[in-house]
N, C-alpha and C positions, 0 to 999 in steps of 0.2 A: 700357425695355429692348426691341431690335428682337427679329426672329423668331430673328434670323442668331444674335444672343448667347444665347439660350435654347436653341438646340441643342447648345451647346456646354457647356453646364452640366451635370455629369453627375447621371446617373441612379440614384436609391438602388436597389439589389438587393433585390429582395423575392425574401424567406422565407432572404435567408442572414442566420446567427447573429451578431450585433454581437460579443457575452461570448462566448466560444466554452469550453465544457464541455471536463473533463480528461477524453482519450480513454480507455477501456478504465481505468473507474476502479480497479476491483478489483484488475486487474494491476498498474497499476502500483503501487499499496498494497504488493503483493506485493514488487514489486523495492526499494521504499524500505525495506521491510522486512528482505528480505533483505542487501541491503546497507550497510543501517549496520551490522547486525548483524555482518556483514563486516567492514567497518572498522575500527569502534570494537574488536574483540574480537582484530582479529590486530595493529593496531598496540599495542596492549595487550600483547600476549604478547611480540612481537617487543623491543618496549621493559624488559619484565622482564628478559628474556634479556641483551640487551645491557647493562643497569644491573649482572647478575650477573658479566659481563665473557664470557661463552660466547661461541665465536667463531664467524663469521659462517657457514659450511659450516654447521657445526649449527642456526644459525636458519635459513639457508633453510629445511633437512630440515625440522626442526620448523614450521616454516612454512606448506610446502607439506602436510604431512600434512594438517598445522591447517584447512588451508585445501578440501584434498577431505575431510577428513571431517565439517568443517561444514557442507558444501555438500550433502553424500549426507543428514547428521541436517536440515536443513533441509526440503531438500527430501521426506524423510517425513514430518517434523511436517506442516508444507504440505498434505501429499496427506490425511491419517489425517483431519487437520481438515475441508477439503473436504467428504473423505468422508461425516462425519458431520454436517456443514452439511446435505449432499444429502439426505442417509436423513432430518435431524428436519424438513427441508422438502418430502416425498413424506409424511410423516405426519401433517401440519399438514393439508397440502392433501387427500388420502382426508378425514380428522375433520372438516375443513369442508365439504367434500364431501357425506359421507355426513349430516352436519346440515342441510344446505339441503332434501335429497331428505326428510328427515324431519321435523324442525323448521321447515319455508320463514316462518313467520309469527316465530317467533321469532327467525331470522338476520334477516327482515326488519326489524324492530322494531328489532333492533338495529342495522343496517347505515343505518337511517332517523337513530337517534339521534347516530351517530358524523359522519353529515354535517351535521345540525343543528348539532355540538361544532365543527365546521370555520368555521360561518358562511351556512351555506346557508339561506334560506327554505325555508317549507313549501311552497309551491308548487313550489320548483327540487324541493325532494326529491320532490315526487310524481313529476314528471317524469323526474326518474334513476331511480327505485326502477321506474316503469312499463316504462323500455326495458330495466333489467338482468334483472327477471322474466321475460321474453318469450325471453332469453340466459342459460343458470344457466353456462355457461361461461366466461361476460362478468363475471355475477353474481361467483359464485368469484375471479376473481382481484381483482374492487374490495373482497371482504370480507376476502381475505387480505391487502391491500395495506392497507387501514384500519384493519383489527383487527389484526392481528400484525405488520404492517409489513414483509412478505415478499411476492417477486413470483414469481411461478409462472416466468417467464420466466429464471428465473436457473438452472432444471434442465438448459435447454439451454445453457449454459457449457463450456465443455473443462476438462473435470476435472483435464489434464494440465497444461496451459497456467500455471495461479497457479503448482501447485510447482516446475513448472521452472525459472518467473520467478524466482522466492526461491533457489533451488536455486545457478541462475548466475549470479545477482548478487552472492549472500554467496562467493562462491568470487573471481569477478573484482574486487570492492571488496577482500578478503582479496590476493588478491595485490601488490594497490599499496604496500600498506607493506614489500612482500619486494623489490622491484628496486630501492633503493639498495645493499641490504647485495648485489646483485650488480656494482654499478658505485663506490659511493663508499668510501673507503676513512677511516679511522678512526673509533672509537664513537661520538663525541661529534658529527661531525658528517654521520652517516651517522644517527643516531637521528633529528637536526633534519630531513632531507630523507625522509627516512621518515615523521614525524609531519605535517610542513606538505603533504606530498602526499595523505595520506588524510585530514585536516583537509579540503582545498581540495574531494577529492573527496567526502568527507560532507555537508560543507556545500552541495554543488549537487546530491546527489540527495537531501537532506531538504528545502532548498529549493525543489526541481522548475524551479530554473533552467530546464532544456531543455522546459519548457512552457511554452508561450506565452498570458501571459495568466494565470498561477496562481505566479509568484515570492512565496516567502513569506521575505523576507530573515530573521526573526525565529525563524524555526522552525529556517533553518540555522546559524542564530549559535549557539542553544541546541546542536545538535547539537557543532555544532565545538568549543565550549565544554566540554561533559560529555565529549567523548574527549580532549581536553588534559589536564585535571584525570585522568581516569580513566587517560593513556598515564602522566603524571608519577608520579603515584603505586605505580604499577606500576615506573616507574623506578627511583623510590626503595625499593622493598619490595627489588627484584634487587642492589640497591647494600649492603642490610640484610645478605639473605643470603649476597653474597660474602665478607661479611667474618669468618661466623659456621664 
């Protein structure tokens, strides 16, 4: 091969990522969360409704409530949880804190033994244990990270950010099943355009379709799955009651 054909060969890019990681994992946790919960729960209602024969005006209404005040309980569940994520992880962190400045031979011993359990030689662990001593700050977060499996790094998070995620997601996945009963006209085939459109869309935000690189076809199928069964059923309970 001449000079001329090797320059033309391209060049691998070092240090960019091949597998490329789901960005902002937590959040988005948050929105799949929110929105199937979304989904699955307003096509759900929307489907009893219509099975009971109640007419469309009224499901929207109902709907739309359903749909901000899932979004407002959502998103405080969300936040309360957080919260109390942050507070039992500022209390971790102080207790092992306050252990290292007083116990330092016994977090060591122990922080010695947990990377031994990983695979490490005793030589590696002298060597890490030597530079984390020297840094009880360094120290800290590898003892929080090993031992409770929490990272100090996640206090600085936007505490607002997760429940908003979940907050507008369950609101917006919720309203996909309410804009048939505003455009299609009669029950039977206004329920099918209702359920195949929050199916389509569960199914790609449990799948994480719109992430590249993290498609879990299996996870959305389940999804699509359990709100078919769960709208039908529902269907049929409305169908029960109109006649009672």
């Amino acid at each position: 091969m001449d000079s001329q054909s090797e320059s033309r060969l391209p060049t691998p890019e070092i240090g960019k990522e091949k597998h490329p990681h789901i960005p902002a994992r937590q959040l988005m946790d948050r929105i799949v969360l929110g929105g199937s919960d979304g989904a699955i729960e307003s096509v759900d209602m929307t489907a009893a409704l219509n099975g009971a024969g109640v007419g469309f005006g009224t499901i929207l209404l109902a709907g739309l409530a359903f749909a901000i005040a899932g979004a407002v309980s959502m998103f405080f569940s969300s936040f309360l949880a957080r919260r109390s994520e942050v507070q039992s992880l500022k209390t971790d962190i102080e207790r092992e804190r306050m252990e290292i400045e007083t116990e330092p031979e016994e977090e060591k011993a122990e922080l010695e033994g947990l990377l031994k359990e990983e695979g490490y030689t005793q030589q590696e662990v002298s060597v890490i244990m030597g530079r984390l001593v020297k840094n009880k700050e360094m120290w800290l977060r590898e003892q929080l990270r090993r031992e409770l499996r929490v990272h100090a790094e996640d206090l600085e998070s936007d505490s607002f950010a997760r429940p908003v995620a979940a907050g507008l997601s369950f609101f917006l996945l919720a309203l996909v099943a309410l804009l048939p009963y505003v455009f299609v006209a009669g029950q039977l085939g206004t329920l099918a355009v209702s359920l195949t459109l929050s199916l389509v869309a569960l199914f790609a935000l449990t799948s994480r379709a719109f992430v590249r690189g993290h498609f879990d076809f299996s996870a959305g199928l389940e999804s699509a799955v359990v709100g078919a069964l769960a709208a039908g059923l529902l269907y049929l309970i409305g169908r029960v009651i109109s006649t009672i």
